[in-house]
C-alpha positions in Angstrom: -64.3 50.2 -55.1 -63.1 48.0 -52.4 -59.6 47.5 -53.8 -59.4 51.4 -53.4 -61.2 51.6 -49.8 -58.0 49.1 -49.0 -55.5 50.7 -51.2 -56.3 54.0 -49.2 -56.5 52.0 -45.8 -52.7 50.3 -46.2 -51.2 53.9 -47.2 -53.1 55.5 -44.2 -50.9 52.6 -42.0 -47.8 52.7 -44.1 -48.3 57.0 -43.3 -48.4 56.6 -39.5 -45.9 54.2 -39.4 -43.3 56.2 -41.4 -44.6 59.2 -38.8 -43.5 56.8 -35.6 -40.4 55.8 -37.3 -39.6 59.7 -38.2 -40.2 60.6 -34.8 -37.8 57.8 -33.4 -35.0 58.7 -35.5 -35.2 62.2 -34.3 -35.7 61.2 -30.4 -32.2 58.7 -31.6 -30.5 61.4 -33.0 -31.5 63.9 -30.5 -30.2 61.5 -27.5 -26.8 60.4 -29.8 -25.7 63.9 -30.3 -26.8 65.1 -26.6 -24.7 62.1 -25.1 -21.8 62.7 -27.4 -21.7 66.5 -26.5 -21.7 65.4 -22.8 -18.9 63.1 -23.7 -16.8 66.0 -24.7 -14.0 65.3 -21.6 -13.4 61.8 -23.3 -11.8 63.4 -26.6 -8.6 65.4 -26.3 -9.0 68.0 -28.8 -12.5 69.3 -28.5 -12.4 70.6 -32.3 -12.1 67.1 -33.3 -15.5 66.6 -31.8 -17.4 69.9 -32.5 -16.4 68.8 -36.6 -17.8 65.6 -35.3 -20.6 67.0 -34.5 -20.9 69.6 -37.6 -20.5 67.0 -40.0 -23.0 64.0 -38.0 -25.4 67.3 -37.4 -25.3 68.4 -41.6 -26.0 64.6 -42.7 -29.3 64.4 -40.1 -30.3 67.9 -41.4 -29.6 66.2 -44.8 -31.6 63.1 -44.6 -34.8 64.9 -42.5 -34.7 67.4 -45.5 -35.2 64.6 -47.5 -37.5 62.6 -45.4 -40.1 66.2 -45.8 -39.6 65.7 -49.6 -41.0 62.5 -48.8 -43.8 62.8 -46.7 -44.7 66.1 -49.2 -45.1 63.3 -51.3 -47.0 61.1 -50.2 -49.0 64.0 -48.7 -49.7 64.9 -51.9 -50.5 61.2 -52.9 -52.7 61.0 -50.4 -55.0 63.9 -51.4 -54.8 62.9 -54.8 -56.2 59.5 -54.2 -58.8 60.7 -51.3 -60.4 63.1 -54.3 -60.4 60.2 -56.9 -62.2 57.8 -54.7 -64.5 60.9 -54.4 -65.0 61.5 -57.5 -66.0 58.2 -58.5 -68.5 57.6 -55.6 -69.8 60.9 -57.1 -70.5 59.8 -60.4 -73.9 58.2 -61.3 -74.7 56.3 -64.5 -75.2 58.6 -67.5 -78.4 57.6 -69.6 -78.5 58.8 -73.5 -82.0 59.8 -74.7 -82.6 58.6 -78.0 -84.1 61.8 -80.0 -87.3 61.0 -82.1 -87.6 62.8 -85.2 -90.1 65.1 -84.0 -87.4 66.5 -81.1 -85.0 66.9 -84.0 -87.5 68.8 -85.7 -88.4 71.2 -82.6 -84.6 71.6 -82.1 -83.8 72.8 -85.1 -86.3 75.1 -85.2 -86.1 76.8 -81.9 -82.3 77.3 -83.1 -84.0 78.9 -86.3 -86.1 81.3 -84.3 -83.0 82.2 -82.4 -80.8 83.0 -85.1 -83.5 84.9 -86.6 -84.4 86.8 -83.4 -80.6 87.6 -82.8 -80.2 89.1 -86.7 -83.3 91.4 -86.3 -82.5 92.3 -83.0 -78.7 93.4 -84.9 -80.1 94.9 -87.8 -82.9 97.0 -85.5 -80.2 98.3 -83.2 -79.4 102.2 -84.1 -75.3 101.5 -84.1 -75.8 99.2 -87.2 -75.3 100.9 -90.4 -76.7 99.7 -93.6 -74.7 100.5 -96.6 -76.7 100.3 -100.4 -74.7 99.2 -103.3 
């Protein structure tokens, strides 16, 4: 139980720090393309930079698209491991009875009575018809 309390612990940390590094590469990326726009009277031919910043602004949608399929997963990984811990803490030792022969005897004969309490109540009930040979 302990190696999944610290399993659970280390993915919590490894979750918030891929959270702090997701959030620096967007602050990066945000401040890279924000200087380079401002840069714009450096280059000569401003379409030259607006591909620039088409083709570096398709590759960061690119990878944080794939940094969500990501975190989805280990969302998902998460959850899955959260509800097995659960599940286990929730589970208490199952004892067998051990059935005498006298139990055996009373079960089989309450099933008797029902079976024969089920076929009377069928053959009593007025949408049963009887055919004679």
């Amino acid at each position: 139980m302990q190696l999944y309390i610290g399993l659970i612990n280390s993915l919590s940390i490894a979750w918030s720090a891929f959270q702090a590094l997701n959030a620096y590469i967007v602050a990066s990326n945000y401040c890279y393309i924000h200087t380079n726009s401002l840069s714009h009277l450096l280059f000569p031919n401003p379409l030259y930079l607006s591909n620039f910043l088409v083709s570096l602004l398709f590759s960061s949608a690119l990878r944080f698209s794939y940094i969500a399929m990501v975190m989805m997963g280990l969302e998902r990984l998460m959850v899955t491991l959260k509800s097995k811990i659960r599940s286990l803490k929730m589970k208490k030792p199952y004892d067998k009875i051990e059935k005498s022969e006298s139990m055996r005897i009373e079960i089989r004969s309450r099933k008797a009575q029902k079976l024969i309490q089920k076929t009377l109540k069928i053959a009593d009930s007025p949408k049963t018809k009887a055919i004679v040979f």
